[in-house]
N, C-alpha and C positions, 0 to 999 in steps of 0.2 A: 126699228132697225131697218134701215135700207141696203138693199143690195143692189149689186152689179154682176149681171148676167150672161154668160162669153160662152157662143154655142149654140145650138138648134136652130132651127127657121121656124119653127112655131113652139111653144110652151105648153098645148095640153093641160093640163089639170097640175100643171107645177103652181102657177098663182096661189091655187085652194093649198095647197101641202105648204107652202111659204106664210100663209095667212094666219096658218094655226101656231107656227111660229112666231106667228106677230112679227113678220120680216115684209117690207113693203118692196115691189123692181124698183128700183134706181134709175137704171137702165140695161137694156138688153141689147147683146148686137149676134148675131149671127155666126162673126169667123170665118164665114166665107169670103168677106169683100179683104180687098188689100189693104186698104185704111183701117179696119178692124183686127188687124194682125202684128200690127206693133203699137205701143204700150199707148195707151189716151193720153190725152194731154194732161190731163185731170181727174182724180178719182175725189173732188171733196164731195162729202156729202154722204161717202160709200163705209157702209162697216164691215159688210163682206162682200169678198166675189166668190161667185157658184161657178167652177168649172164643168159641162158637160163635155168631157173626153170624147165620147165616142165621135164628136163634131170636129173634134180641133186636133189639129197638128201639133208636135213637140216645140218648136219654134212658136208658136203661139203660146201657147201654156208655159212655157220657158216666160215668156215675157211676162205674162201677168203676175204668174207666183214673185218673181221678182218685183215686180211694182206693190207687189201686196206685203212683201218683207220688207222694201225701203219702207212704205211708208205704215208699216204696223198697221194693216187691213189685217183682220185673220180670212181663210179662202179657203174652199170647199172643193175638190174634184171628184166628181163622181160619173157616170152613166145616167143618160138623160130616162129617167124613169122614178115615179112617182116614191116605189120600196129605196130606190138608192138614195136619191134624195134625204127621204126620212130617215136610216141607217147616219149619213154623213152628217146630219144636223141635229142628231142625236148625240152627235158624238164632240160637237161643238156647243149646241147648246138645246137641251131638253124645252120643250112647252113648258114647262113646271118653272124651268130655272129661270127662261125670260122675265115672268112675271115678278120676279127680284130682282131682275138687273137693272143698273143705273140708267144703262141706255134706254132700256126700256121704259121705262117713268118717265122718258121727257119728253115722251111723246103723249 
């Protein structure tokens, strides 16, 4: 599963906490820059986007969850830290339950 990552300027030990997910970055951007703040061009390739809230403005986050309901992304918003993370991707999809998902196997 590849993700897409809206928020923080650095990552910390998000990578490891994503890894046991078996969720690989897609890509990540910041949120700070202006280009970063209205919707990409393109999300192929994404199965989820991880929101770090405490990074991003309403007008951002507006954008993406919309880009992630037009195009049936499902998306995560959480507080950039290791427990919220795990909580929100628990709640989307277990370790356990990846290693049955279809996405999962085609990798």
């Amino acid at each position: 599963m590849n993700a897409f990552i809206v928020g923080a300027d650095t990552l910390g030990n998000i990578p490891d906490v994503l890894n046991q997910y078996g969720i690989a970055i897609h890509k990540h951007v910041s949120g700070r820059n202006a280009a970063h703040q209205r919707k990409p061009a393109t999300l192929k390739g994404v199965d989820l986007i991880i929101l770090f809230t405490d990074f991003l403005g309403h007008n951002v986050m507006r954008h993406y969850r919309e880009m992630a309901h037009e195009e049936n992304i499902r998306f995560v918003a959480c507080r950039r830290s290791v427990c919220a993370l795990s909580q929100s991707l628990d709640k989307v999809c277990s370790p356990r339950q990846c290693d049955d998902c279809p996405a999962h196997k085609k990798h």
